[in-house]
C-alpha positions as CSV (number, residue, x, y, z in Angstrom):
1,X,76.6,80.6,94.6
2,X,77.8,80.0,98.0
3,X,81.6,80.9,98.6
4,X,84.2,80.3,101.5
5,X,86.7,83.0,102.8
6,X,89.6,81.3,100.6
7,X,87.8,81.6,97.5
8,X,86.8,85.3,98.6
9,X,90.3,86.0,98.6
10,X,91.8,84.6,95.7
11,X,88.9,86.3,93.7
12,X,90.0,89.9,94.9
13,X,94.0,89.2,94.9
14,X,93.1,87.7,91.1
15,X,91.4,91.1,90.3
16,X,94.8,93.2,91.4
17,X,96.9,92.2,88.1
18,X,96.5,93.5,84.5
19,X,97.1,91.8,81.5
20,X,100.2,92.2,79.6
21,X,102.4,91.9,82.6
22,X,104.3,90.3,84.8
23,X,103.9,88.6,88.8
24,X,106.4,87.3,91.0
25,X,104.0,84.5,92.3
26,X,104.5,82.4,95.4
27,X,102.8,79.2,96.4
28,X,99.1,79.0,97.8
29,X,96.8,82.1,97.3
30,X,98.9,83.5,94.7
31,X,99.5,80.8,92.4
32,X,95.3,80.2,92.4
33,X,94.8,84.0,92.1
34,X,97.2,84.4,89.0
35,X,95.9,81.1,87.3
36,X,92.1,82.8,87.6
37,X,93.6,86.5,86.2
38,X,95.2,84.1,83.2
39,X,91.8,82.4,82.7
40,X,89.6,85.0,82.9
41,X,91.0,89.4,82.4
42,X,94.5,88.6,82.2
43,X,95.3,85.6,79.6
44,X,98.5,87.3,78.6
45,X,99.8,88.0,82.5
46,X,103.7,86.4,82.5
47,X,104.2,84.5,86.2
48,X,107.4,84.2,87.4
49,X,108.1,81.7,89.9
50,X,111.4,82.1,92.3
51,X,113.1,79.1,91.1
52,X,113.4,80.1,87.5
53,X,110.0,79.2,85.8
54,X,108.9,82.2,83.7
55,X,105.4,82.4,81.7
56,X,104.1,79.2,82.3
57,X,100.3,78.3,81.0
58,X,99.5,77.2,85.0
59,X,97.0,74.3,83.5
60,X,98.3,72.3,86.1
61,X,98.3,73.7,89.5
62,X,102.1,73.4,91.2
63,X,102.4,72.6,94.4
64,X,105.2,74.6,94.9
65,X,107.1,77.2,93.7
66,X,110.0,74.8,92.5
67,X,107.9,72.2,91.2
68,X,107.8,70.6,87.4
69,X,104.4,72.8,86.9
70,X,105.8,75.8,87.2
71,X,107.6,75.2,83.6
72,X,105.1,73.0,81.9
73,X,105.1,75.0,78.9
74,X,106.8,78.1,80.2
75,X,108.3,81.1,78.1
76,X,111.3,80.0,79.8
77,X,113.1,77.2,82.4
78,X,115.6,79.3,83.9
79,X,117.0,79.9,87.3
80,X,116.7,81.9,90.6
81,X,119.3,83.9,89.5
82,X,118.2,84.8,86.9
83,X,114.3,86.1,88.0
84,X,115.9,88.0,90.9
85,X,118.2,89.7,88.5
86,X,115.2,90.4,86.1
87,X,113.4,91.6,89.0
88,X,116.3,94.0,89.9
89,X,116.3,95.0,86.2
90,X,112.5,96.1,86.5
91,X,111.6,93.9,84.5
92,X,108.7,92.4,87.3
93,X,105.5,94.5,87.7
94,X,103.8,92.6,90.8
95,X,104.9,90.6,93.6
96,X,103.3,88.7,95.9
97,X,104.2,88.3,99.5
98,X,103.2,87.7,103.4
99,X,103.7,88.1,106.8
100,X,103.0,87.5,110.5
101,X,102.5,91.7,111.0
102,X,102.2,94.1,108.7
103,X,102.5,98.1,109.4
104,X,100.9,101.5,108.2
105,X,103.8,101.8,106.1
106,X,103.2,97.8,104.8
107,X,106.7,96.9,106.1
108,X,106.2,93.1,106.8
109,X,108.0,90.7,109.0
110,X,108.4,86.7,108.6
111,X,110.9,86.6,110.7
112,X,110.1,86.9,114.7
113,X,107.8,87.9,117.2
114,X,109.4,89.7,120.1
115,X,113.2,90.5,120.8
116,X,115.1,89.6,117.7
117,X,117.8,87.5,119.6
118,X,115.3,85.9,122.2
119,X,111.8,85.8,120.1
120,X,108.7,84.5,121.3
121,X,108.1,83.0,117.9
122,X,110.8,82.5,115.3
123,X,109.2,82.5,111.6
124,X,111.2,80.8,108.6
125,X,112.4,84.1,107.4
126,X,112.7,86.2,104.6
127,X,113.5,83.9,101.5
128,X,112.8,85.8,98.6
129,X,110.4,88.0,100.3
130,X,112.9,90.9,100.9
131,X,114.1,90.9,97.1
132,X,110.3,90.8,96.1
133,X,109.1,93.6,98.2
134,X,112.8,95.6,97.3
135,X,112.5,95.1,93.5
136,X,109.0,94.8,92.1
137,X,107.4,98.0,91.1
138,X,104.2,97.2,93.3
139,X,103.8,94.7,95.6
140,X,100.3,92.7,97.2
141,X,100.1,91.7,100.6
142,X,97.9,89.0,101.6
143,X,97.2,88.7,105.4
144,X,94.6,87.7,107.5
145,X,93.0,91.1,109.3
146,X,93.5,91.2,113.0
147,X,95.1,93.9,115.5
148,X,98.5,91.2,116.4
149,X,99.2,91.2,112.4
150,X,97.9,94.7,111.8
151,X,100.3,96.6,114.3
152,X,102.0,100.1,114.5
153,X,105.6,98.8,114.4
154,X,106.3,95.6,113.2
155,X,109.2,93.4,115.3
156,X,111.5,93.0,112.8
157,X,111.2,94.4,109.1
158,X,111.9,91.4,107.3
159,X,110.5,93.0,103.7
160,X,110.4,96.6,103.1
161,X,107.6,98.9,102.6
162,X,107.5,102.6,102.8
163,X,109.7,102.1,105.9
164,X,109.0,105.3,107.9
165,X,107.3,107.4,105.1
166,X,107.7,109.4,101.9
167,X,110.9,109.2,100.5
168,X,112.6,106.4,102.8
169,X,112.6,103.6,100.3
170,X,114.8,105.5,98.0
171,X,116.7,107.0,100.6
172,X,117.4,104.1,101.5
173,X,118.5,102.8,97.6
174,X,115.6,101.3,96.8
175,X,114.3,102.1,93.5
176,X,112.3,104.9,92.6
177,X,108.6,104.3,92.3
178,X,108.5,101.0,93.6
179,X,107.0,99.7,97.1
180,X,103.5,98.8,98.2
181,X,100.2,98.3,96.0
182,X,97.7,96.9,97.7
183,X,96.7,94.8,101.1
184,X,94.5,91.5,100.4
185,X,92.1,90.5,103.5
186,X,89.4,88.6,104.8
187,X,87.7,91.6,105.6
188,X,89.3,94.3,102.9
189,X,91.0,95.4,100.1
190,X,93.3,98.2,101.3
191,X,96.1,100.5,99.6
192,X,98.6,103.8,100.0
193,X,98.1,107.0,100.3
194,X,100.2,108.3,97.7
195,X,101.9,111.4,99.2
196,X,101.7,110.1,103.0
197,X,102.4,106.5,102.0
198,X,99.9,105.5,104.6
199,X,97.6,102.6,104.6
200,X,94.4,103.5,103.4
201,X,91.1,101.4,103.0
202,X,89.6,101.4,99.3
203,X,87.3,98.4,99.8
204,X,84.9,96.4,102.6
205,X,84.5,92.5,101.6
206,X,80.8,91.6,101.1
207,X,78.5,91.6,104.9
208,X,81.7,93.7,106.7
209,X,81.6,97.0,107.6
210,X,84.1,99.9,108.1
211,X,84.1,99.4,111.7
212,X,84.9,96.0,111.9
213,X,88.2,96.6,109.1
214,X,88.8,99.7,112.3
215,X,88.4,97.8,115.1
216,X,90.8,95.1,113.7
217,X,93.8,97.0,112.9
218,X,96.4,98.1,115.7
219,X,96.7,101.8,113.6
220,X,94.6,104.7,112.8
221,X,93.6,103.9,108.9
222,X,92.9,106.6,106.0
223,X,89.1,106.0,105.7
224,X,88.2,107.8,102.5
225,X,84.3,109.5,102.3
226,X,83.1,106.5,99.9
227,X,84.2,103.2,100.6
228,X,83.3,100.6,98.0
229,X,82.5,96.8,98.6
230,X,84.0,94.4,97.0
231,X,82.3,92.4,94.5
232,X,81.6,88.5,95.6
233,X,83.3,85.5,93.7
234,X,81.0,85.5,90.5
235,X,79.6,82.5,89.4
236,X,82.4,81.7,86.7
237,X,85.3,82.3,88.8
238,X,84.0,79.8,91.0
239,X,83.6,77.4,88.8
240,X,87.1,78.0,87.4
241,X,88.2,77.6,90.6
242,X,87.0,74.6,91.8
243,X,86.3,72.4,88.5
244,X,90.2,73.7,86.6
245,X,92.6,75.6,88.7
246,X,92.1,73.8,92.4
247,X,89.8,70.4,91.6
248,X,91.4,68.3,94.4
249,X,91.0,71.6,96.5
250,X,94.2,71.4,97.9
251,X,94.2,74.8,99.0
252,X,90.1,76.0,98.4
């Protein structure tokens, strides 16, 4: 079956989570991807929504992360408080984010492009994208790939990755083992190096090719000797997709 670059990436960033856990889950993208893992690998995954909806059945797709959908028959109806604190506990395996740029190091920044005080662009900021990428034990970005969002230093650090390498994050009193998991694109699936804690490429999307994933991103890239290619949207998940999680195709 024919597939778009949205449903491409929801597929692959629906892939990323395990059952029996839990995702800090924001709206668009992430709230389709975790209502696929729920209907199809990962029926007992736990979402967590930043204004307090915890382990709802996602039948219905919100339309945003504070909406009435988020708690239709949820674990729990609690408060922003509350999941940031059980986020801070450990408690939250995965978190969901973006950004404007993105570095080797997947620090992220929504917040400006340029000088800080006198930005070309001003973003809306971190919201709980700083607490996310702090406090979840891995993190996935999801980004489209080009060198002005793939770039060597990022503007401003608006979420924390690795920071400037091994060891910063905790350095810096973060908690141990936590930090970035994986990079969703439309043209790869990418992840850390585990004792560099430098961006690595583990995956080419279907008809792309290693040089195109190089020639897109503003930083030299760990290209392992076998790089794999992700697997197309199958059959199934598109029809989940389009005919119960996204039938109005509000965001497909």
């Amino acid at each position: 079956m024919e597939y778009n670059p949205t449903e491409l990436l929801i597929c692959i960033a629906s892939r990323q989570m395990e059952d029996r856990t839990s995702a800090f889950i924001g709206t668009g993208i992430p709230m389709l991807a975790a209502a696929l893992a729920k209907k199809t690998h990962a029926p007992e995954l736990a979402v967590v929504f930043e204004f307090g909806g915890i382990g709802s059945l996602l039948e219905l797709l919100p339309l945003a992360v504070g909406g009435s959908r988020t708690f239709y028959k949820a674990l729990a109806a609690s408060s922003i408080c509350d999941v940031m604190e059980a986020a801070q506990r450990g408690l939250i395996e995965y978190g969901f984010l973006g950004g404007a740029q993105i570095d080797m190091y997947g620090n992220l920044n929504s917040t400006v492009i340029g000088d800080h005080d006198r930005p070309k662009v001003r973003f809306p900021g971190s919201g709980g994208a700083n607490d996310i990428g702090s406090l979840c034990w891995k993190t996935i970005s999801i980004m489209r790939h080009d060198r002005r969002r793939f770039v060597e230093k990022v503007d401003f650090i608006t979420t924390p990755g690795y920071l400037n390498g091994p060891g910063a994050r905790e350095k810096a009193g973060l908690p141990a083992g936590t930090g970035p998991y994986r990079v969703v694109t439309d043209l790869a699936l990418l992840g850390f190096d585990e004792t560099s804690r430098w961006m690595k490429l583990l995956a080419v999307n279907p008809g792309i090719t290693v040089e195109q994933v190089k020639e897109n991103t503003g930083f030299e890239l760990i290209i392992p000797d076998k790089v794999e290619e992700n697997a197309p949207p199958s059959s199934e998940e598109l029809r989940l997709l389009r005919e119960e999680i996204d039938p109005g195709r509000l965001y497909i």
